[in-house]
C-alpha positions, 0 to 999 in steps of 0.5 A: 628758710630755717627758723631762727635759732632753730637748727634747720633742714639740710639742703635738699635738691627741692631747695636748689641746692643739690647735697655735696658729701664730705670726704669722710662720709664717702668713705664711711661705708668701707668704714662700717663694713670693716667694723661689722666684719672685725666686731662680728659675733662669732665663735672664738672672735677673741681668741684670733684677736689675741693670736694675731696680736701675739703673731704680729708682736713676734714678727716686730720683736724679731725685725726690731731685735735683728736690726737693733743688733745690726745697728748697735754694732754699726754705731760702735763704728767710728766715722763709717758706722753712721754712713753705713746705717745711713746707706742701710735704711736708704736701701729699705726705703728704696725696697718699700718704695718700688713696692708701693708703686706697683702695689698702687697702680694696680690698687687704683685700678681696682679701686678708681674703675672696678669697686662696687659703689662706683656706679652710685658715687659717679651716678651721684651728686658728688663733687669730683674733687672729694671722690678723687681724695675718697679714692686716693685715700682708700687706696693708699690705706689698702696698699700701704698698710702692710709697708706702714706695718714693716716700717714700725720695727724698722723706725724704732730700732734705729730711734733706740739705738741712736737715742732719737726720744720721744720727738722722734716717733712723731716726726718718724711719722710726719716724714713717712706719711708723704713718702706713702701719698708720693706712689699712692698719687703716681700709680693712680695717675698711670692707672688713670692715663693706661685706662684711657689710653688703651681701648676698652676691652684691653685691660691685660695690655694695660697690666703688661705694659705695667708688668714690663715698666716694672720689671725693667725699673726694678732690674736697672734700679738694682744696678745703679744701687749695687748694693752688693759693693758695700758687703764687699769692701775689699773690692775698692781701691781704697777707704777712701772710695769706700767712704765716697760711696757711703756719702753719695746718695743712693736715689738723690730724686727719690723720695726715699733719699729726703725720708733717709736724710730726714730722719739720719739728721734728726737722730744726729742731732741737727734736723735737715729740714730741707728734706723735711720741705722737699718730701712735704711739698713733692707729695702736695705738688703732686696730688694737685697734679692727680688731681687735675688729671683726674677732672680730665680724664677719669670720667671717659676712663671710666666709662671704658671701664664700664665697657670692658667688663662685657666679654665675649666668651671665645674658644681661643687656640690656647683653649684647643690646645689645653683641650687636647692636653687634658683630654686623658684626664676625662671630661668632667676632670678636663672642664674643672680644670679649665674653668680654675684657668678661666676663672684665673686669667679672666680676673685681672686683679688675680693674674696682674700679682704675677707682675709683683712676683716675678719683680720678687724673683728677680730681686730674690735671684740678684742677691743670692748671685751676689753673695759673698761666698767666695774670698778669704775666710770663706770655708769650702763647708760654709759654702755648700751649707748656706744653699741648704739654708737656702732652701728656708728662703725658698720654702717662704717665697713658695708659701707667699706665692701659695698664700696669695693664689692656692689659699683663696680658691673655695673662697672665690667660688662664692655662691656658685659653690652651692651650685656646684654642690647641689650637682652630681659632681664630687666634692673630690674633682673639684678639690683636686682640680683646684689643688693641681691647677695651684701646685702645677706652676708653683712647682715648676717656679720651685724648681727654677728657683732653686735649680738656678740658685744652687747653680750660681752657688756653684754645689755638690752633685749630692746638695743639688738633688737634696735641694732638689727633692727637698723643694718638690715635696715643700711644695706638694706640702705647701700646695695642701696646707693652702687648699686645706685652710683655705676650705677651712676659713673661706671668705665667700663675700670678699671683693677682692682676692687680695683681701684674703690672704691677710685674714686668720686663716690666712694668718693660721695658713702661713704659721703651719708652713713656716713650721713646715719648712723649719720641720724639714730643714731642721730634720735633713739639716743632721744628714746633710752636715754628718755628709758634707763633714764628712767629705771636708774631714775625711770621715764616713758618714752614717747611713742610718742617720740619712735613711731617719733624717730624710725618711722623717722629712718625706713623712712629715712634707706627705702628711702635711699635703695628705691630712689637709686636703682630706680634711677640707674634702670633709667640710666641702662635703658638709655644705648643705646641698 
């Protein structure tokens, strides 16, 4: 027993008393190693503070100033403008939220099973209530932070343009926060039933049941929205049904339907707080039931984690026949890029983003079939002008996908890099065999994407093979960028791939392809309008002006594929043996 007035020993395990960690002491080692890593003493650690600052104060000034004058003219709109801004962030919540789910469950798996300090906290005395909220908590930190970012823009545009004052931010916030448990708790509780559901050793047939669930909620999710009817007014029979579909809820059980009506009646003037109880009340509701869920379940399904990290190394059929395919490339050539594909495919947490991406394709897809490029006022120069344009859209999808798959490669290497470069090999294999194992596929998924596209808009034989030659060299420019910064920045002890895009090289990475893209489309954009003018008016065209405008945008998507692998060859060769 303690003295009196004395403050006393902790209880130990000699007491009796077996010690029971607090919530936030569990998470304090993630605490501490993000601090350490941010407040590291390292050359120019101001500098990309500041850059970053400055980048991310850009990106909100350019969402917030594109919604502000979007909102500002639905406002000057009587008796529809509210609807229509109404109708407008409904659909923004409703992106976010089929985002979040997916982002989640594969967070939790990661996160709930695959973590490094799982073995001591299971092992431990740890109550099991404070681990699931641990890991609850740190996952919907880890997969809601870039959508929580996304939303400061979004809520402040429609705070200044409606007049919501200075109570509007917090309870902006106070509805916003439940909307990010809502998927947090969902995901981690299908993650939780598909882990012990499934038999150890077949995590990719937990990740292909989530990769069809998705994709068939996201396709019929855009259905029942159409959201292309409200672009199009002149297809309903009257105002009045025009009006009638602004007023229906677009998700009426969503949650992202209770936020929208929350905040909408909080900037009119009258608060639906009925909204306010239902968001609130489903996100505890439903951490109880995780909750519950996770006293049942997560300890076997942890334990067929443990069992399915031991993999037998097989030669399968896909292996023979790759064997064979890269068999011209030689021996040495032929392995490294086999090992780039085992390395992929074996990481879970790598190859299930494909899931996300082609959940990002389909959407990207369905809006430009959409379109509204056909009807009155509608010039035959406007539409062959916008798939150009197109290619701006393309060109970011192809530096996200480059970001999240190419720019990571030296980094995942880890301490096997030193022994890769202790052996005989060259630096120039290793790099290369990265470069095109990355460029590969993402090419391939260029050309679909803007064959497709430029198909459904229906354009010129000499658009079309613009489109065409314009997307393969962005991608061989985008390809090298990625391994280029890539090198430059690795991030060797991260322990989660996903994690290294959103650092500075990162950040470094994507501002050079965005100048990329926008230097090429600026370049070709003279030619292609001086040619398109010139069919619509009955004009020569000028082919000087063709040779320079094209010829600078093929200099420009070389250089920018050419200088960076050299200079990340450069570097690898610097690594001390």
């Amino acid at each position: 027993m303690p003295e009196a007035g004395g403050g006393g020993a902790a209880p130990t395990a000699a007491d009796g008393v077996l010690p029971d960690a607090p919530l936030l002491h569990l998470l304090a080692p993630k605490w501490l190693t993000a601090r350490a890593r941010a407040m590291a003493n390292e050359r120019g650690r101001g500098a990309r503070f500041a850059l970053l600052a400055i980048v991310g104060l850009l990106f909100w000034g350019f969402i917030f100033g594109v919604l502000y004058r979007l909102l500002s003219y639905f406002r000057g709109v009587q008796e529809i403008g509210p609807l229509l801004a109404g109708k407008l962030l409904g659909l923004m919540l409703v992106s976010f939220f089929s985002i979040l789910l997916l982002s989640n469950v594969i967070t939790a798996l990661s996160s709930f099973f695959l973590a490094r300090d799982l073995d001591l906290l299971v092992s431990g005395p740890v109550d099991w209530l404070r681990l699931y909220g641990a890991k609850l908590l740190e996952t919907v930190i880890a997969s809601s932070w870039m959508v929580a970012l996304m939303a400061v823009p979004v809520f402040a545009a429609y705070g200044v343009v409606y007049h919501g004052g200075w109570l509007f931010a917090p309870f902006a916030v106070a509805v916003f926060v439940p909307f990010l448990i809502v998927p947090s708790v969902i995901g981690s509780a299908v993650t939780l039933i598909l882990v012990n559901v499934f038999p150890a050793r077949r995590t990719r047939d937990i990740l292909s049941v989530i990769a069809v669930a998705t994709a068939a909620a996201i396709v019929l999710l855009l259905r029942l929205v159409r959201p292309e009817r409200l672009a199009r007014p002149e297809g309903f029979r009257s105002l009045v049904d025009f009006v009638s579909v602004l007023r229906t809820p677009t998700s009426p059980f969503l949650p992202s339907e209770w936020v929208q009506r929350a905040v909408m009646s909080m900037l009119g003037g009258s608060t639906d707080w009925l909204a306010v109880y239902l968001i609130w009340s489903t996100a505890a509701a439903l951490v109880v039931m995780g909750a519950l869920l996770h006293r049942q379940l997560y300890l076997n399904g942890f334990s067929k984690a443990q069992e399915s990290a031991e993999r037998w190394a097989r030669s399968g059929r896909m292996t023979r026949i790759a064997m064979r395919v890269l068999r011209p490339l030689g021996v040495l050539r032929r392995e490294l890029v086999l090992k780039e594909l085992r390395l992929f495919f074996r990481d879970t947490t790598q190859w299930s983003q494909l899931i996300l991406l082609a959940v990002l394709v389909i959407v990207y897809v369905f809006n430009i079939k959409f379109l509204p490029l056909r009807g009155e006022g509608v010039t035959w120069l406007l539409q062959q002008i916008v798939p150009f344009l197109n290619l701006v859209l393309a060109g970011f999808v192809l530096a996200s996908i480059a970001a999240r798959f190419i720019f990571p490669g030296v980094s995942l290497e880890g301490r096997t890099l030193w022994l890769l470069r202790s052996s005989p090999m060259r630096m120039q294999d290793l790099l290369w065999a990265k470069f095109w194992v990355g460029t590969t596929p993402l090419l391939v998924l260029a050309l679909l994407i803007v064959g497709v596209t430029d198909l459904l808009l229906q354009v010129t034989p000499f658009l079309f093979v613009v489109s065409i030659c314009t997307i393969t060299l962005m991608t061989f420019a985008v390809a090298g960028l990625a391994i280029g910064f890539g090198t430059l920045f690795p991030q060797f002890e991260t322990e989660n791939a996903a994690q290294i895009p959103t650092s500075f090289g990162g950040l470094l990475f994507m501002m050079s392809s965005v100048g990329v893209i926008g230097g090429v489309v600026i370049l070709e954009a003279r030619p292609v309008y001086g040619y398109l003018s010139a069919i619509a008016f009955k004009q020569k065209t000028s082919p000087l002006e063709m040779i320079v405008g094209f010829g600078a945008a093929a200099l420009l998507c070389v250089a920018a594929t050419i200088i960076p692998v050299r200079v990340a060859l450069r570097r690898l060769e610097a690594v001390e043996r």
